[in-house]
PAZAPA-4460 file (N, C-alpha, C; in steps of 0.05 Angstrom, whole numbers, plus 32768, in hexadecimal, padded with zeros to 4 digits):
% residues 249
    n_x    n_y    n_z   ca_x   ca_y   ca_z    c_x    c_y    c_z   seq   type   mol
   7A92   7DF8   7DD1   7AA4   7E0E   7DCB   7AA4   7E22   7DE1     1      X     A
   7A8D   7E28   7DF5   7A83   7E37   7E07   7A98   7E2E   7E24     2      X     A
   7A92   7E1A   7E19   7AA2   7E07   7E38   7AC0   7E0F   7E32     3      X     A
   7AC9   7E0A   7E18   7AE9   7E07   7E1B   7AF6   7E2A   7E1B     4      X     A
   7ADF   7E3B   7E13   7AEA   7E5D   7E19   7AEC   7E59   7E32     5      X     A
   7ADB   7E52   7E45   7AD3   7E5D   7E5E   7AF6   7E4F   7E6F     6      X     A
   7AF8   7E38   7E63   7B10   7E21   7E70   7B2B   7E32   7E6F     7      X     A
   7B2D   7E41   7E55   7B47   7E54   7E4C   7B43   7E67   7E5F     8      X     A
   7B2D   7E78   7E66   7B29   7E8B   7E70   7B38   7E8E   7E8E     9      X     A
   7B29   7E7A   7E99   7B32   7E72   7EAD   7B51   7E6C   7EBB    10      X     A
   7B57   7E55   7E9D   7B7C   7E53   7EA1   7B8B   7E6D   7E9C    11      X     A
   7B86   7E8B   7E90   7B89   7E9C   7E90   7B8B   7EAF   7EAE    12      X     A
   7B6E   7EAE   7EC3   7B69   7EC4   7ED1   7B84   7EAD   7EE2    13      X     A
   7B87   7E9A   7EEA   7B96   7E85   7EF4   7BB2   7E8B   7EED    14      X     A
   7BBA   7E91   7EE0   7BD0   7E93   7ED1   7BDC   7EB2   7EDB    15      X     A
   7BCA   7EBF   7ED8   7BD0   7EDB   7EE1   7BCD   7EE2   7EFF    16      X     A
   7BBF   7ECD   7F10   7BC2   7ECF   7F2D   7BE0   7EC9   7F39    17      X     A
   7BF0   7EB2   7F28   7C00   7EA1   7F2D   7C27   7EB8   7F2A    18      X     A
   7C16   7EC9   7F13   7C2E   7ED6   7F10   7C26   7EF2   7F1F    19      X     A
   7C11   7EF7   7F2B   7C10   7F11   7F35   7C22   7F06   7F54    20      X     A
   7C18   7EF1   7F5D   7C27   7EDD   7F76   7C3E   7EE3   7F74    21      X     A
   7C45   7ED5   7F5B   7C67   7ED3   7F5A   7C72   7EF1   7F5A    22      X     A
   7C6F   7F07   7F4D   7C70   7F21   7F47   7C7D   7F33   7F69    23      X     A
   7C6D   7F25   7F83   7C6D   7F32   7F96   7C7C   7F23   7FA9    24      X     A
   7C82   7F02   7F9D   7C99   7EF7   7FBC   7CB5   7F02   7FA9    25      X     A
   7CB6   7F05   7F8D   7CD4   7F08   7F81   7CD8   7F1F   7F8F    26      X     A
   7CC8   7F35   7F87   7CC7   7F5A   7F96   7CD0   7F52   7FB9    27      X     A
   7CBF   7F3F   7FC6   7CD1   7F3A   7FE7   7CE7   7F2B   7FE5    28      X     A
   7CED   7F1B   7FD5   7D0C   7F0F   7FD3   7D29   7F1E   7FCC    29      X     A
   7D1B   7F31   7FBF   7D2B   7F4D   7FB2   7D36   7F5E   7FC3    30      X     A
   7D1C   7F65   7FD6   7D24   7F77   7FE9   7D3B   7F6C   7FFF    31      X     A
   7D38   7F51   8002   7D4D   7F43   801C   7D62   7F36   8009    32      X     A
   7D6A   7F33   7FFC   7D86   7F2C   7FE6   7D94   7F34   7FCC    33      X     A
   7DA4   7F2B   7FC3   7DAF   7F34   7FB3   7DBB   7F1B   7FA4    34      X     A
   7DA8   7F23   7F8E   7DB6   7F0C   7F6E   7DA5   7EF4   7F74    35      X     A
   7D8E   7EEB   7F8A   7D7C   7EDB   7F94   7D8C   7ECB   7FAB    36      X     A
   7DA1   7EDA   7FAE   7DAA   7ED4   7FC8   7DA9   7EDB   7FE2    37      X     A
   7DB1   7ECD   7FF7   7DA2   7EE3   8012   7DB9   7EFE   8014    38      X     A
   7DAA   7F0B   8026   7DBB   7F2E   8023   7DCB   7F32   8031    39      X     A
   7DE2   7F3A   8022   7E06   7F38   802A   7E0B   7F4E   8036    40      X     A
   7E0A   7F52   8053   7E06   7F67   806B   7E26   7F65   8077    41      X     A
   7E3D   7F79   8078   7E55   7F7F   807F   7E57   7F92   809C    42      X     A
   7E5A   7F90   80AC   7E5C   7FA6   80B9   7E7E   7FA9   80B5    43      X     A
   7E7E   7FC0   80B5   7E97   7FD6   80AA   7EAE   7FD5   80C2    44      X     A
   7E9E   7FD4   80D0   7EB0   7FD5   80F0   7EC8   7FBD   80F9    45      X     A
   7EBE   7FA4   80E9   7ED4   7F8A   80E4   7EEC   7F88   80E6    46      X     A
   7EFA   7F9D   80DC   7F14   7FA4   80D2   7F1B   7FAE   80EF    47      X     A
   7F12   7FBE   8101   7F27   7FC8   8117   7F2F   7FB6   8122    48      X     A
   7F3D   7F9F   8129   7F4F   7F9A   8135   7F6A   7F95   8126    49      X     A
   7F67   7F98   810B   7F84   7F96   80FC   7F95   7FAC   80FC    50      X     A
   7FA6   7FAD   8101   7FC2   7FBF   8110   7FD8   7FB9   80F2    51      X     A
   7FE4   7FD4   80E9   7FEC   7FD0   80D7   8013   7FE2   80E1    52      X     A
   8021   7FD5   80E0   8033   7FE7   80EE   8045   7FF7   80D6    53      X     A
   804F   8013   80D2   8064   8017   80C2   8071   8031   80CE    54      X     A
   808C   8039   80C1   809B   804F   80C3   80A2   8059   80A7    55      X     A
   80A3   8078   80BA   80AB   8084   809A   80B3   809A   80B0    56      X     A
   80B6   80B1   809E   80CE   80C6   80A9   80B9   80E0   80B0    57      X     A
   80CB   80F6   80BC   80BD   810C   80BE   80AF   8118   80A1    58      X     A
   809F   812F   80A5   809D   813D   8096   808C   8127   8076    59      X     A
   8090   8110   8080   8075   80FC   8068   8060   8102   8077    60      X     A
   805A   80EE   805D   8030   80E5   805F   8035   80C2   8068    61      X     A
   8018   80B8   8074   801B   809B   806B   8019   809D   804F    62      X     A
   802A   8081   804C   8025   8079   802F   800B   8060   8030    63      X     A
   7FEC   806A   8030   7FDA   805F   8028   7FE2   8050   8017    64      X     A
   7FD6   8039   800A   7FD5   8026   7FF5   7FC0   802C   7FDF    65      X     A
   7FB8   802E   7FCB   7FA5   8033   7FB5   7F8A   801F   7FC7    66      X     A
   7F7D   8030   7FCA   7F5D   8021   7FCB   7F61   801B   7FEA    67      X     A
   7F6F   802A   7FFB   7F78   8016   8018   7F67   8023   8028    68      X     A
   7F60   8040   801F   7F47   8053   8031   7F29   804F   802A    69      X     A
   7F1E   8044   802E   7F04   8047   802C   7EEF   8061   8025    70      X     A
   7EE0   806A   8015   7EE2   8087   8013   7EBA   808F   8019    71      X     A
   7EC5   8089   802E   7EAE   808C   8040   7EAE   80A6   8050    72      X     A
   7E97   80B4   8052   7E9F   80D3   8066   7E9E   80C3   807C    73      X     A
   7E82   80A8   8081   7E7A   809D   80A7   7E9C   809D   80A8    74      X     A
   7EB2   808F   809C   7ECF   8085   80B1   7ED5   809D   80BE    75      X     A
   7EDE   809A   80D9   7EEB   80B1   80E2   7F01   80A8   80F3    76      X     A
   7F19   80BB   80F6   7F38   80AD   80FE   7F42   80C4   8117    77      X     A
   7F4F   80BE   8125   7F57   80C9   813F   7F7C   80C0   8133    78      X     A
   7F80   80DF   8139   7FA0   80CD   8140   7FAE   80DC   8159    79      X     A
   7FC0   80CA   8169   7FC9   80D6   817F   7FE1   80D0   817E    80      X     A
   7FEC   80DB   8197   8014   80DA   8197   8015   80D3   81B8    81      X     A
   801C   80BF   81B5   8021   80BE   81DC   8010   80C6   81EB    82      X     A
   7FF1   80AE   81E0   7FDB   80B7   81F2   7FCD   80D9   81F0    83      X     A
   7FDA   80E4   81DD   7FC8   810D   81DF   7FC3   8100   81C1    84      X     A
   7FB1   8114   81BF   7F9B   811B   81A5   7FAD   8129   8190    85      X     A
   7FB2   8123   817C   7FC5   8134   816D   7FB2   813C   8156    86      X     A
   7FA1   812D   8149   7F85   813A   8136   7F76   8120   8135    87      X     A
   7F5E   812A   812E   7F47   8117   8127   7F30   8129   810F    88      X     A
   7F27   8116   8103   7F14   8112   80F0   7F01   8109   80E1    89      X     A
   7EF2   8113   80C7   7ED6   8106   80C4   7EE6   80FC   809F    90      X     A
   7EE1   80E5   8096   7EE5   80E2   8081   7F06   80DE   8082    91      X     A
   7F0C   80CD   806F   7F28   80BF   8062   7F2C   80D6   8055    92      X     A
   7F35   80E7   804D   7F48   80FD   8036   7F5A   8108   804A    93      X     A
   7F50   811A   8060   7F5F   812A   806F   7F80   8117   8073    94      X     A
   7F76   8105   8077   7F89   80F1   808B   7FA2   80E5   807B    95      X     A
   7F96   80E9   8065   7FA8   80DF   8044   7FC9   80F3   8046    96      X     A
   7FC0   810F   8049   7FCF   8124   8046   7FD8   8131   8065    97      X     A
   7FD4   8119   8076   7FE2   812D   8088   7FFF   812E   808F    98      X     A
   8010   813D   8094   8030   8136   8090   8034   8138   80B4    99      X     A
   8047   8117   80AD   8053   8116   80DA   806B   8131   80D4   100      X     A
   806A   8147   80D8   807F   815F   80DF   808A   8151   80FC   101      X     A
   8087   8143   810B   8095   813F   8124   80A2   8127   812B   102      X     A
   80B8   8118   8127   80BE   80FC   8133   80AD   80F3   8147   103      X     A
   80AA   80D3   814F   809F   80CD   8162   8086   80B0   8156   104      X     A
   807C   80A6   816D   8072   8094   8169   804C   8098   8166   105      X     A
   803D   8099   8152   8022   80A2   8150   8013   808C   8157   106      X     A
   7FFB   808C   8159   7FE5   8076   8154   7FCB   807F   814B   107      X     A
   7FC1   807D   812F   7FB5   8078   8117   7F98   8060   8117   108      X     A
   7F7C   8072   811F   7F69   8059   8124   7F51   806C   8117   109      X     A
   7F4E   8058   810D   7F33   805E   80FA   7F22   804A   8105   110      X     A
   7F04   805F   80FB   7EEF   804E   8107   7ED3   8052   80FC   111      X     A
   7EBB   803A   80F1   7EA9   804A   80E1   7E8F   803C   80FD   112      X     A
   7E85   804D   810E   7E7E   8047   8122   7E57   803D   8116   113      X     A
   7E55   8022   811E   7E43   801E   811B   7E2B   801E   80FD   114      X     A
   7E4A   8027   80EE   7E3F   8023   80D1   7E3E   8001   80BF   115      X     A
   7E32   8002   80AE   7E2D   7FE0   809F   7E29   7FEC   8084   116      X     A
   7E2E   7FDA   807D   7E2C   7FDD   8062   7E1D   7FBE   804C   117      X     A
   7E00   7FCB   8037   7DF0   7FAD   802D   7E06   7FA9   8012   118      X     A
   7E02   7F90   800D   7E0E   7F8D   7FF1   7DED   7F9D   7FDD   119      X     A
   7DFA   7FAE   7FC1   7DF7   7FB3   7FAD   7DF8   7FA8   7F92   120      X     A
   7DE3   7F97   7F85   7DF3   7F89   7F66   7E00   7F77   7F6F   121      X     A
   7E00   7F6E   7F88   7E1A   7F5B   7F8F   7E2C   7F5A   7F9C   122      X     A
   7E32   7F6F   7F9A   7E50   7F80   7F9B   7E50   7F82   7FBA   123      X     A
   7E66   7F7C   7FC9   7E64   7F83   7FEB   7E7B   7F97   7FEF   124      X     A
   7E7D   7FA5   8009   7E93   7FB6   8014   7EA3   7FA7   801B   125      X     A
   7EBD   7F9A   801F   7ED2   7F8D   8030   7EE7   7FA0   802E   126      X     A
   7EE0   7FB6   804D   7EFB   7FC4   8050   7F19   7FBD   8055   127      X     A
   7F2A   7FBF   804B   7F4E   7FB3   804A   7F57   7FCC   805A   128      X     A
   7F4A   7FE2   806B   7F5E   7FF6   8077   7F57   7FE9   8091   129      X     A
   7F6D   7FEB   809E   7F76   7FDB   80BF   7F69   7FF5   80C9   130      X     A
   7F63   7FE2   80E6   7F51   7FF8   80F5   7F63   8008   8102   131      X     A
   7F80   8004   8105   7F8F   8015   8114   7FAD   8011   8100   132      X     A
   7FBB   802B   80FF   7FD3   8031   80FF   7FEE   802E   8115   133      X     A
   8001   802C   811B   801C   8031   8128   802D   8034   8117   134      X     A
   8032   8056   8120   8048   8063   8106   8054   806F   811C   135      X     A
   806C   8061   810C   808E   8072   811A   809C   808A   810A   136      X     A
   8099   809B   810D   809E   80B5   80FA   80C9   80B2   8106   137      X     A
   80D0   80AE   80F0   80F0   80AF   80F3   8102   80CA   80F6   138      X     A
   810B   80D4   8100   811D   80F1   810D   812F   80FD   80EC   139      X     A
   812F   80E1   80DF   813E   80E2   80C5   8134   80D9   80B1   140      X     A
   8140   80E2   809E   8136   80DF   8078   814C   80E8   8067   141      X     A
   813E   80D0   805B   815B   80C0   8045   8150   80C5   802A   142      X     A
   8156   80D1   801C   8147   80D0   7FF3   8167   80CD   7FEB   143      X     A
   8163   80AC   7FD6   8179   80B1   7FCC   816D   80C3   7FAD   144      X     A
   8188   80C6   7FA7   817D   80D2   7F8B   8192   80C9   7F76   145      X     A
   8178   80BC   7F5D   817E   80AB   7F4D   818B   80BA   7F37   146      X     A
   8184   80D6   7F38   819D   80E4   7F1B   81B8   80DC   7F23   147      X     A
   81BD   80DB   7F40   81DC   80D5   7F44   81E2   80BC   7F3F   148      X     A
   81D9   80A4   7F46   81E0   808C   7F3C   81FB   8083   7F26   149      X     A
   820C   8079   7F2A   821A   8076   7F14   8230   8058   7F16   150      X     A
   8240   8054   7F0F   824E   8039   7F0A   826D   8046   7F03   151      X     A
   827D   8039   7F0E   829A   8043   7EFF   82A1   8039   7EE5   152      X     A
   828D   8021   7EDF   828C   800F   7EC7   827B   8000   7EC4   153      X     A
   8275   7FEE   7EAB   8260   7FEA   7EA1   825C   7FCD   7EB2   154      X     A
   824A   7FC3   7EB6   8249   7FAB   7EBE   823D   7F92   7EA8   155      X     A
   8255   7F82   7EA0   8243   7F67   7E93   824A   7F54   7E9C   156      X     A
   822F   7F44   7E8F   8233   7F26   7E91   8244   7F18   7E94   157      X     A
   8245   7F06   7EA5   825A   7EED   7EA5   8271   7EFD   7EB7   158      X     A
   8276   7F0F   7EC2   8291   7F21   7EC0   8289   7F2C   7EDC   159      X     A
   829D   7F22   7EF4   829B   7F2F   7F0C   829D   7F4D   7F12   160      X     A
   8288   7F51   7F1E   8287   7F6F   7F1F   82A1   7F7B   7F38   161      X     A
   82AE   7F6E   7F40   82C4   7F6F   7F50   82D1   7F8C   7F46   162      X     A
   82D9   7FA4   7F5E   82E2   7FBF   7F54   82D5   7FCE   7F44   163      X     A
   82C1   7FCA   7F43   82AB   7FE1   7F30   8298   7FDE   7F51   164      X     A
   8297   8008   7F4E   828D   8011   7F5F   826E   8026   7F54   165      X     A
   8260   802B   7F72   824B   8030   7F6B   8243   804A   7F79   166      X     A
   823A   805E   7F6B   823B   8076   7F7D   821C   8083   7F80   167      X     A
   8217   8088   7F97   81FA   8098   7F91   8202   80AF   7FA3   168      X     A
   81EA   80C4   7FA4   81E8   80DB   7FB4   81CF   80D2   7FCD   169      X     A
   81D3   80DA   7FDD   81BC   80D4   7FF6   81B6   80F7   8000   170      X     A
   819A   80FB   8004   8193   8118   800D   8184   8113   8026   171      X     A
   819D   8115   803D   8198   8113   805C   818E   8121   8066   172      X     A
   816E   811B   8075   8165   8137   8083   8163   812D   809A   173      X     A
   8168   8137   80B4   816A   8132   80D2   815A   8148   80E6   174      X     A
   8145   8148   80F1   8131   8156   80F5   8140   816C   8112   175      X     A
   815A   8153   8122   816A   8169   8132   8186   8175   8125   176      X     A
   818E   8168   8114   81AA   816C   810B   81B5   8152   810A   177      X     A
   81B2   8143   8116   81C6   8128   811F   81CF   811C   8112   178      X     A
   81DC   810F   810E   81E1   8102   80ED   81DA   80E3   80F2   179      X     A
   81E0   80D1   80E0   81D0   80B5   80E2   81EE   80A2   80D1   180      X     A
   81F7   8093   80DA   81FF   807C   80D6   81F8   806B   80BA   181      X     A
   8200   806B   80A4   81FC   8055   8093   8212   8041   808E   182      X     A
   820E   8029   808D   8217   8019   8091   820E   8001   8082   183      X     A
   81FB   8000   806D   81E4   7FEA   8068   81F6   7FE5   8049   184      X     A
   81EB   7FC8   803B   81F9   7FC0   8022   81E3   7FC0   8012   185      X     A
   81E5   7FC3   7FFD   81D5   7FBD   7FE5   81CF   7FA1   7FD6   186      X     A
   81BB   7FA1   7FC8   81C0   7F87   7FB7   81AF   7F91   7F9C   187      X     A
   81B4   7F79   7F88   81AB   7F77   7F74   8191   7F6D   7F70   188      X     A
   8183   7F77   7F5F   8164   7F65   7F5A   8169   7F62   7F3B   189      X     A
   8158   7F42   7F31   8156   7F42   7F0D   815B   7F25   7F13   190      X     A
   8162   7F1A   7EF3   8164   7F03   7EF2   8186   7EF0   7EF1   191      X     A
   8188   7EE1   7F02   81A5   7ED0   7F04   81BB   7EEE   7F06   192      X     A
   81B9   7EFC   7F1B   81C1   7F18   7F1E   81D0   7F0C   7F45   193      X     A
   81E4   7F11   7F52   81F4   7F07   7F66   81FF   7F21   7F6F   194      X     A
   81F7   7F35   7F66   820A   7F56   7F6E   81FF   7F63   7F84   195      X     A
   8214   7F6A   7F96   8212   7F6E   7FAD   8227   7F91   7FB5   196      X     A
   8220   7F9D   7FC5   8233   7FB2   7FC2   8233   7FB6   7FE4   197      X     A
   824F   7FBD   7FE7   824F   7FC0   8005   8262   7FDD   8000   198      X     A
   825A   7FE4   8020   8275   7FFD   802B   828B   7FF8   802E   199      X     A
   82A2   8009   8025   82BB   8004   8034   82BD   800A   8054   200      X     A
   82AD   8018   8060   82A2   801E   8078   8289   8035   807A   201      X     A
   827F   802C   8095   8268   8041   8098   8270   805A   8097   202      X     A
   8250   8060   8089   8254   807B   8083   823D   8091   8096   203      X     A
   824F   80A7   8098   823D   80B6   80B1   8231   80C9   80A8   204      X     A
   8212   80CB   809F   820C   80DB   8092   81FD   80FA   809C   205      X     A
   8206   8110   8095   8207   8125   809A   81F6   8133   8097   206      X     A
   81DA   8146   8099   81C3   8152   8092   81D5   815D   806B   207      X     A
   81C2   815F   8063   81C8   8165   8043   81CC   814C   802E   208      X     A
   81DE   814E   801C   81E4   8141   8004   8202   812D   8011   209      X     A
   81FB   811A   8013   8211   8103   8014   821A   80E9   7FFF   210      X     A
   822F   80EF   7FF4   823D   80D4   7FDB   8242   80C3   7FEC   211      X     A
   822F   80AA   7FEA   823B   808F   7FF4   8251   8082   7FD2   212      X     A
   8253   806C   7FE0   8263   805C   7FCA   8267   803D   7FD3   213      X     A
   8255   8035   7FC1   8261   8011   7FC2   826F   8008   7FB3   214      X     A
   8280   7FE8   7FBF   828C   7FD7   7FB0   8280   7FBC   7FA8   215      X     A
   827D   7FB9   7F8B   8267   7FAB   7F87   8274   7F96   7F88   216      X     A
   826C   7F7A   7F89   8278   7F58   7F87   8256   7F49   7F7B   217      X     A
   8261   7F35   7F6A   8250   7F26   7F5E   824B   7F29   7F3B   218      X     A
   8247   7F1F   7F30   823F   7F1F   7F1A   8221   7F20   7F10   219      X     A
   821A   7F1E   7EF4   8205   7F13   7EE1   8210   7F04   7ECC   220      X     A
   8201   7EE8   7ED2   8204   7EDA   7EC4   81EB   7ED2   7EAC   221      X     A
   81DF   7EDD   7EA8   81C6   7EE3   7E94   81CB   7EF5   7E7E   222      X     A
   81CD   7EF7   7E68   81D1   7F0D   7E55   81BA   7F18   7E50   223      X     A
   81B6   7F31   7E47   81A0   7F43   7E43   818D   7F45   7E57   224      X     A
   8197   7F47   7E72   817F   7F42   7E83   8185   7F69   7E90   225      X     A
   8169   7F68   7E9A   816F   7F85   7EA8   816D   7F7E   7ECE   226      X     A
   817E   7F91   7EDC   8186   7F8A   7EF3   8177   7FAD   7F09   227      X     A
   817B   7FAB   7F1A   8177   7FC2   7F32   818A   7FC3   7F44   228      X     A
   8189   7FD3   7F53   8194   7FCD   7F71   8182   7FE0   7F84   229      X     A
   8180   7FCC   7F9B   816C   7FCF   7FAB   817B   7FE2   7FCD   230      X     A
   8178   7FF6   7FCF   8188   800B   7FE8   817B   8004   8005   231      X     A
   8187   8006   8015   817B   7FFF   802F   8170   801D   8037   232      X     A
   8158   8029   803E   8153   8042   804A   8153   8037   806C   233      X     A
   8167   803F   807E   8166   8040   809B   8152   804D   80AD   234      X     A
   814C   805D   80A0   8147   807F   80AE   8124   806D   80AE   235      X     A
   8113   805B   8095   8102   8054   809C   80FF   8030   809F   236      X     A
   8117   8026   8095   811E   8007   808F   8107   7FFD   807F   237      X     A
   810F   800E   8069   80FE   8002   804E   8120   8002   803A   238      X     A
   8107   7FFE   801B   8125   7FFD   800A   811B   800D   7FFC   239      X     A
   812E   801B   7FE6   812F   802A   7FD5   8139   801F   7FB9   240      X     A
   8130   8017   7FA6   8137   8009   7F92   8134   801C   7F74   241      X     A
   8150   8013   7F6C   8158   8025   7F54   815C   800E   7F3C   242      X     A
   814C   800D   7F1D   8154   7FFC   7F0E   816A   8006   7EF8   243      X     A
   8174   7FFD   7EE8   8184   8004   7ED5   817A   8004   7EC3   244      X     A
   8177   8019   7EBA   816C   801B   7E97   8175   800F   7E7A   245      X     A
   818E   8002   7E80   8199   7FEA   7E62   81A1   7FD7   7E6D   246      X     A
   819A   7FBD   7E5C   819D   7FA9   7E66   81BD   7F9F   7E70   247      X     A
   81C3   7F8D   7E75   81D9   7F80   7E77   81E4   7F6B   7E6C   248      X     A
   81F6   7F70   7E53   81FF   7F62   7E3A   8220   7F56   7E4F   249      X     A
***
């Protein structure tokens, strides 16, 4: 009976050496990985050579994307105009809200110098903001405005929209006076939708409030479907898209 305490005893102090062992390589495996995997090391800096190009008009902001800034104080961004220093900074916010007041061509470079970042839980950093900007700030700005919107008649189904016209208001701002040329056609967005609206001729638009007017062609051939029309903005060559609030019977 003496013998077989002493045998337990033993498989015991053994038992407890084995997990005090184990106790201290898991604690060093811990410290170099994550989830018992090896440790997911990013350096932040990756991203500068992606060049992201856009335009927009005087007197904006960039239009950032949701989640596109990294909200780190290390990022810091330089922006310049034809080679001179126009501002620089510490941290993504400033840069959110700054408005181009001047036409002309910028360049936009962010940089998190010599920072890295470990994975956490797992979880890693993969920054999506390009390491540099090229923004063309446009001399002109176009807002159409959608209270004006209107139709000379209803548009349905099956039934060429041929002589039904389309009117909006455009609020032209021109940073010298100059006025700007429109000239661009519309189209339709939705489903089995073919509507198209053009000018009777270009239109020259004037600093202030300007009535364009199209002539629409095409039909809907879909019943109950809802439709848009999509505006050409020049001033930044994006679109401006307006939907219709009742369907199309």
């Amino acid at each position: 009976m003496i013998h077989a305490k002493v045998q337990i005893n033993i498989l015991n102090i053994f038992c407890g050496i084995f997990l005090i062992l184990f106790g201290f390589c898991f604690s060093g495996q811990a410290q170099e990985s994550t989830y018992f995997g090896p440790k997911h090391v990013h350096k932040t800096g990756e991203f500068s050579d992606n060049v992201r190009q856009i335009k927009i008009s005087y007197n904006e902001k960039v239009p950032f994307e949701t989640g596109e800034l990294p909200e780190m104080e290390i990022c810091s961004w330089v922006l310049t105009k034809n080679d001179s220093l126009i501002i620089e900074g510490q941290g993504c916010n400033p840069i959110q809200h700054y408005i181009f007041t001047t036409p002309g061509n910028y360049e936009l470079v962010f940089d998190m110098p010599g920072a890295y970042t470990a994975s956490l839980g797992g979880a890693c950093f993969h920054p999506v903001l390009p390491g540099k900007y090229l923004i063309e700030v446009s001399p002109y700005k176009l807002t159409f405005d959608p209270g004006s919107f209107s139709l000379s008649e209803s548009i349905t189904s099956g039934v060429e929209t041929k002589g039904i016209l389309l009117t909006i208001n455009i609020l032209f701002e021109s940073f010298d006076g100059s006025p700007l040329t429109y000239d661009k056609s519309i189209i339709s967005t939705g489903i089995e939708t073919t509507i198209t609206g053009s000018l009777a001729e270009p239109v020259e638009l004037i600093p202030g409030i300007n009535e364009i007017t199209f002539s629409l062609n095409g039909k809907v051939t879909h019943r109950n479907t809802f439709i848009g029309f999509d505006f050409f903005n020049n001033a930044t060559q994006s679109l401006w898209s307006y939907p219709l609030t009742n369907p199309i019977f």
